[in-house]
N, C-alpha and C positions, 0 to 999 in steps of 0.2 A: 529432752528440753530443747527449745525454738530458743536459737537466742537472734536476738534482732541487731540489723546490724544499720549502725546508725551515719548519719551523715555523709550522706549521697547525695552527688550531684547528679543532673538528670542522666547523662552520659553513663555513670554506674549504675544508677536502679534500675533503667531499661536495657539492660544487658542480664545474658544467661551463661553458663556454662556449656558451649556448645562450639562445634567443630566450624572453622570457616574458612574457606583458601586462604582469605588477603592477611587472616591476622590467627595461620598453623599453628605459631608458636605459642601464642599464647592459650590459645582458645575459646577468648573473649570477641564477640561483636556486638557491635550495637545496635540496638531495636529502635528506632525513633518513632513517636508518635505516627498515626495514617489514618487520611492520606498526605498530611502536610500539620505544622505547625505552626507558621504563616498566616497571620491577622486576613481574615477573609471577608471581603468588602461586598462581595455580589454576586450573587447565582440567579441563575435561570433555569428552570423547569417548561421545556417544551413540550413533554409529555410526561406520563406517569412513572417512565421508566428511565428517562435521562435526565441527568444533572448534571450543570455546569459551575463550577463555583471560583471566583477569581478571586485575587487580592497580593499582598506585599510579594516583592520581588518577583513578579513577573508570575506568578504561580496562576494555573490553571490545572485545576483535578476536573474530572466529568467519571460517574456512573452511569453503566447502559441500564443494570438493574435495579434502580430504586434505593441504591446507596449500601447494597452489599457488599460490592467491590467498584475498586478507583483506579482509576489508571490518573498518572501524571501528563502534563501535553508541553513540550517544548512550547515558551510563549516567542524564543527569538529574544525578549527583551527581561532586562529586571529591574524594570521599571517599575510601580507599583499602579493594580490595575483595578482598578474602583466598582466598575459594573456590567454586565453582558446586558445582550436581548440575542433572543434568538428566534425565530421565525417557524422552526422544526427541527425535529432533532440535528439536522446536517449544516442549517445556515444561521451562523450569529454572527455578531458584532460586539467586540470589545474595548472599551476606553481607558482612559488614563491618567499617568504624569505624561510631563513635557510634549503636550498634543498627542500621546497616543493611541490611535484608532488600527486595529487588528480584527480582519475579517475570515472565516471559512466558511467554505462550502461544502466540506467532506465533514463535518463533524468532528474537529478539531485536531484531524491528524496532519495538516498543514495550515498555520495561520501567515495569514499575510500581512502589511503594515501598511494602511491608506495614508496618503497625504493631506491631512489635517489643515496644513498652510498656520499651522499654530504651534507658540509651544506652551502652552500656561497648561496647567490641570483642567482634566475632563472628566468631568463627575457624572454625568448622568446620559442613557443615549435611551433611545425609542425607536422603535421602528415598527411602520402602518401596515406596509407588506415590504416583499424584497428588495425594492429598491427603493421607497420614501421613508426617510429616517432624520430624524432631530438629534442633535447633539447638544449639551450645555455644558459651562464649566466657569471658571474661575474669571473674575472681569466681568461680567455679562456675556460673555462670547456664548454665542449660539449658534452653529452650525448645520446648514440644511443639506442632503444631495436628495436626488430625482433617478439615481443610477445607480442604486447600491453600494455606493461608496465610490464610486471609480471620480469621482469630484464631486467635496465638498466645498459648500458655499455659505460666505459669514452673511449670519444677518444683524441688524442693528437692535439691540436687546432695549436702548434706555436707559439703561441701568448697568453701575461700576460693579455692582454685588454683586457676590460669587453665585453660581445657581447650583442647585447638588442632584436634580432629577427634572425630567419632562416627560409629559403622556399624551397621547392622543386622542382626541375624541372621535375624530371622523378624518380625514382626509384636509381638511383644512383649516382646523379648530388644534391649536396643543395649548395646555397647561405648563409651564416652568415655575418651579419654588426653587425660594433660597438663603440666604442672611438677611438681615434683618427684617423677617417675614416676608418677603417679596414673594408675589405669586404675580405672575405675568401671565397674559391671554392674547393669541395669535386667532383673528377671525379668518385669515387670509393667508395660510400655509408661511407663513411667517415674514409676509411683507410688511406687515405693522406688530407692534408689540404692544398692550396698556396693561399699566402696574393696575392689580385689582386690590391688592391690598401689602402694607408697609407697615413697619414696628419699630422697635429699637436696634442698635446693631446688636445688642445681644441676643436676640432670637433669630433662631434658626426653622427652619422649616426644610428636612431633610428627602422627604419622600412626599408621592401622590399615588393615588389611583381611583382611578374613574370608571363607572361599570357603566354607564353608557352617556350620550351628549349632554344628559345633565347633572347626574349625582357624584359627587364626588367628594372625597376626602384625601386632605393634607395633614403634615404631624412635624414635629422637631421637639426642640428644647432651645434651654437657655444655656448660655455659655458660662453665667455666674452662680447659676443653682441649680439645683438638681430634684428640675421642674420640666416638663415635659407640656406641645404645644397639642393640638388637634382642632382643626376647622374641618367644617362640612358646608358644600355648596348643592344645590338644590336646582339652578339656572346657568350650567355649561358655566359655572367661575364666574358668573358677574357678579356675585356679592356672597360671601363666607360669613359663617357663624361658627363661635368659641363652640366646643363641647369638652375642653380640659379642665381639669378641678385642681385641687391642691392638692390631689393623690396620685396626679396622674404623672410617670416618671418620664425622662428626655427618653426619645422614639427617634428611631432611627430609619425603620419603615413600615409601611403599611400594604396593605392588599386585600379590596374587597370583593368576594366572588358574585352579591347582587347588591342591590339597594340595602338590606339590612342586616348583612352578614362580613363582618371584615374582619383582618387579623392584623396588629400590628408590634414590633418587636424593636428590643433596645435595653434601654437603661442601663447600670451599673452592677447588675445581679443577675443577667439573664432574663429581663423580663420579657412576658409574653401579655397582650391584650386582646381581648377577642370579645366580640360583639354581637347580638343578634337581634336586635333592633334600631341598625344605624345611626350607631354611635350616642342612643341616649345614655346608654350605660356598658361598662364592659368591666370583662370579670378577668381579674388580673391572676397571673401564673407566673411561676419564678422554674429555669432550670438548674440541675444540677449534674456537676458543680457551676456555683452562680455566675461564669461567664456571658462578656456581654455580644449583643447579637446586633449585627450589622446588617441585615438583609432578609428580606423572608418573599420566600414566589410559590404560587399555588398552581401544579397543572391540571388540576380538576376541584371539586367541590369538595373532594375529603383528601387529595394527597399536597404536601407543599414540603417544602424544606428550608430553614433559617438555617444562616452561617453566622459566625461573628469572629468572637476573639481567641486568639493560639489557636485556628484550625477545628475549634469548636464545628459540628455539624445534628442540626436537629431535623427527625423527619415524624409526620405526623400520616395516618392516614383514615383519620375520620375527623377532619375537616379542624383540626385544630384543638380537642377537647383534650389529647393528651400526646406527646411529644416522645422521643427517643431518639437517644443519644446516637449516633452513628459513627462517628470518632473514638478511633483505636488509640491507646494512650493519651499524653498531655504536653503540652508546653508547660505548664508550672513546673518549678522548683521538686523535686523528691526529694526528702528527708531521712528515712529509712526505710527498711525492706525486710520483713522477715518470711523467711522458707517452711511454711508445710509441709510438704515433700519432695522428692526430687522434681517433679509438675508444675506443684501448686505453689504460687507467693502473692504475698502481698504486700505494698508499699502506697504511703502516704506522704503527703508532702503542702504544699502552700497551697489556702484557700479554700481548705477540706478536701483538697483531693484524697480518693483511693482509689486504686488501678488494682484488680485480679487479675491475676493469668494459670491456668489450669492446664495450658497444654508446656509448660518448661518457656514463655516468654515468646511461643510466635506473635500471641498476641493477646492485648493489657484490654479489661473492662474496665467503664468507669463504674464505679457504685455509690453509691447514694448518701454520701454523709450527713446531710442534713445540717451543715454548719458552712461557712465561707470563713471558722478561723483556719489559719497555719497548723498541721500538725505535725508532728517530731518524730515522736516513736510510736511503735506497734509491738505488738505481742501477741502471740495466739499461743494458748494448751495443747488442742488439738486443731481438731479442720471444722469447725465449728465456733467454736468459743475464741473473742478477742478480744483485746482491748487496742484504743490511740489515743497518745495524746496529746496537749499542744497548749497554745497560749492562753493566758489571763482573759475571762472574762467576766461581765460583769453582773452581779448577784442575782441568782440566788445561784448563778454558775460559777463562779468565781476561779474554776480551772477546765480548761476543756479536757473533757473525758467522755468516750463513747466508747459504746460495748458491744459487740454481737454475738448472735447466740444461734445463727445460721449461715456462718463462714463470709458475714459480710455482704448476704443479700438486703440487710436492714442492719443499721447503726442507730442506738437511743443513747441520748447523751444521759451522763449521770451528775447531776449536780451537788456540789459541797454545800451550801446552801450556810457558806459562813464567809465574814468580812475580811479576808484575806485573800489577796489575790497574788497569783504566780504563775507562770510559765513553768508546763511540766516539760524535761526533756527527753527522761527515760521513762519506760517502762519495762518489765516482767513477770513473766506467770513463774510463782515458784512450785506449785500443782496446780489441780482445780479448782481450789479454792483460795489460793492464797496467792497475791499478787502484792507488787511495791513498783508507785511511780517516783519520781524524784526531778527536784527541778531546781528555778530561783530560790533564794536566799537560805539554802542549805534544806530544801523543802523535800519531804519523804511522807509522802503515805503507802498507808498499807490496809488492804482490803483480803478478809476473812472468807467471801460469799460470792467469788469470784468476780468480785468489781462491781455489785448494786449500791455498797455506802463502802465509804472511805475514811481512816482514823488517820490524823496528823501525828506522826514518830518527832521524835525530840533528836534532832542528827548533830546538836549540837557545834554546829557551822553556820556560818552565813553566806557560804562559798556559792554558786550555784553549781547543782549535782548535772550533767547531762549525760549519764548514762546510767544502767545498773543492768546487771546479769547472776543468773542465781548459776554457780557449777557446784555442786554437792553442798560444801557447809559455809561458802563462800560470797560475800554480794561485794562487787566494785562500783563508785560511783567516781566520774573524773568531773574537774573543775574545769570549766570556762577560760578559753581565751581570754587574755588581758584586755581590759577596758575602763572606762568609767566605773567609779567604786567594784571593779573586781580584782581577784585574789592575783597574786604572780602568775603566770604560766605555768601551763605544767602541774600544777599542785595537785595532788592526789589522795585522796582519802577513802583508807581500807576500811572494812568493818569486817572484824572475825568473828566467830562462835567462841565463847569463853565455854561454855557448856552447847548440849546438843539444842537442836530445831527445837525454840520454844512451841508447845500447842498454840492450834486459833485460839484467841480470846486473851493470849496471858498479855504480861505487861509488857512494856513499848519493843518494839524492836529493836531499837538504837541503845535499850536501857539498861537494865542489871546482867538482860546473858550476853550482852555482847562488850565491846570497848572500841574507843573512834582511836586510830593511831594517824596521825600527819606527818606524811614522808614529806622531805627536803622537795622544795622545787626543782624540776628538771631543766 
């Protein structure tokens, strides 16, 4: 018998039973998420086989291989770092908070810190070749040098509004977007500036890109709804046309490899858009689990990589049709954790996360839950068959419950498919076929067929249950922290066998063979 063991902070479930100098005595250390779980604001892909990805606290990871392994790079600052460009695998440029600009030229095993002459935030940088590069940021401030950074030089934007990206067309021609729709056009390496087009301050316009001096597309959202922008220019930015609908969700960037092929990423789920006939229509993808994406760069026509939120990392390599995760563990919350074998475990936790590990915890897969609820507990029979559960949702699901029947390479939820809803907290497999979750308002089901339908037990409490574990003739369920309409502390409640293991199919579990006894609060 698995028993699962519940309520883990991520600090416990990503840890193993295993030997380590700093922490002998114990025997425990901890696994953290890789290469980072630090909110990732911007990568650059300079070729097929390097990645650079920046964001919170100063954080910079880069892969040589295509994102099979990470190395970390001293940024010098921890500061939070918005966006790279990089020129070839050895020369980028990276921007920031409080002006800052970080340059190398080895390929990130020493960065340098250019003088900016600014301190506001710097959201977005470009660079034509190695030495002519654009800077934008917060204010209007736009930034030019002609020497690769060794001095930068302000130009006059026009414009108070923050700008979040700029691109190049040619050598004298850039684009800059930004709050309230602002898209600005330099004919003249940025000796003039003219707004080409303006909105409300709630819209945003976060990203560009331009595949050559005339076609180009823009994207953002709004700040009050969770609506998403897209413009397309046709004539080098001098007049933009809507292509967003009322489906289209807040974009964060974009990236098109010709005139009718672009990919753009964001929203609140992980989304993905991609296109192939510029931008009349694009067919929308969601990742899993549904974190959101802050950045996506393409080094060729089929490979790219999108970063976003807690360290999230997606790599595609046929041009966007289908995506993979490339990030070891999670920044969300873990809930519980149950052991397979001395090897194998698995643990779920907030937003549908599930993480495998197969070798004892060097390192966690994400797998594919196909839900963004919270889940609680886990259970597995064997190394095959599971169950998770978690919060209330809403009919004909009414409890989150999924099942696997191939050790969690595929999860299908199972729905009650009745008007009561609760958060389950516990689960267990009492054999192969018989299982009991347990949750709010003294809620117990128990399943005959190893979890396809589910029968409501009469537990005779309104306590909520957040655990159970089956040991021989025994099931425990514990009550809830104090709070809002719940029980004291501590309250417990046993359920014995009055006689033996009723068969599948007999009557309730909670009912004539058993008896509910309520110990004293602790």
């Amino acid at each position: 018998m698995r028993i699962p063991v519940k309520s883990l902070s991520l600090w416990i479930a990503m840890t193993v039973l295993q030997a380590e100098p700093s922490f002998a005595q114990s025997g425990w250390y901890q696994q953290p998420p890789w290469p980072t779980t630090e909110y990732l604001l911007g990568v650059a892909t300079p070729d097929s086989s390097t990645i650079v990805a920046v964001g919170y606290r100063g954080t910079i990871v880069r892969s040589t291989d295509g994102g099979q392994a990470w190395s970390r790079q001293d940024s010098g600052t921890g500061v939070i770092l918005r966006t790279a460009s990089f020129m070839d695998a050895n020369t980028g440029t990276i921007v920031g908070d409080s002006g800052t600009i970080l340059r190398t030229s080895d390929g990130g095993e020493t960065w340098n810190r250019q003088d900016s002459r600014t301190s506001v935030t710097l959201r977005g940088v470009a660079f034509l070749d190695e030495n002519i590069g654009t800077v934008v940021g917060q204010l209007g401030t736009i930034l030019r040098t002609t020497d690769g950074g060794e001095t930068w030089n302000r130009q006059d934007s026009g414009t108070s509004a923050d700008l979040w990206a700029v691109c190049f067309l040619d050598a004298d021609t850039d684009i800059a977007v930004g709050d309230s729709e602002t898209i600005l056009r330099t004919p003249d390496g940025g000796g003039s500036w003219t707004r080409q087009l303006s909105g409300s301050p709630s819209q945003i316009l976060a990203s560009v890109s331009f595949v050559d001096a005339n076609i180009g597309t823009a994207v953002g959202g709004y700040l009050d709804r969770l609506l998403g922008l897209i413009f397309r220019t046709e004539d080098g930015g001098l007049t933009w046309t809507s292509q967003s609908t009322a489906q289209t969700p807040p974009l964060r960037a974009v990236y098109f490899l010709d005139a009718a092929t672009g990919t753009a990423v964001g929203g609140y789920r992980g989304d993905i858009l991609r296109t192939s006939d510029g931008g009349q229509s694009w067919t929308h993808q969601t990742i899993d689990p549904p974190d959101i994406l802050a950045a996506v760069s393409f080094a060729d026509a089929m490979t790219a990589t999108a970063v976003g939120y807690e360290g999230v990392l997606m790599r595609t390599t046929d041009g966007g049709v289908t995506w993979t995760n490339q990030s070891s563990g999670t920044a969300n919350e873990l809930r519980a954790v149950t052991l397979i074998d001395a090897n194998t475990a698995i643990a779920v936790g907030r937003s549908g996360t599930i993480l495998r590990t197969t070798n004892g915890g060097a390192t966690w897969a994400r797998q594919p839950s196909g839900t963004g609820y919270d889940l609680f507990a886990v259970s597995f029979v064997d190394a095959d068959n599971g169950l998770a559960v978690g919060v209330w949702c809403a009919y004909p699901c009414s409890s989150t419950i999924l099942r696997t029947t191939d050790g969690g390479q595929s999860w299908t939820p199972k729905y009650l498919q009745v008007f009561f809803f609760a958060t389950l907290e516990g689960v267990s497999f009492v054999d192969a076929n018989t299982a009991f979750a347990v949750g709010q308002y003294g809620t117990i089901l128990r399943t005959t067929n190893g979890g396809e339908t589910w029968n409501r037990q009469d537990s005779r409490t309104t306590l909520t249950l957040t655990g159970v574990s089956f040991e021989q003739l025994c099931a425990r369920a514990m009550a809830a922290k104090p709070g809002p309409s719940r029980a004291p502390r501590g309250r417990v409640i046993f359920w014995e066998f009055r006689s033996p293991m009723p068969a599948p199919g007999s009557r309730s579990a909670i009912g004539e063979p058993f008896y509910a006894r309520q110990l004293a609060a602790s």
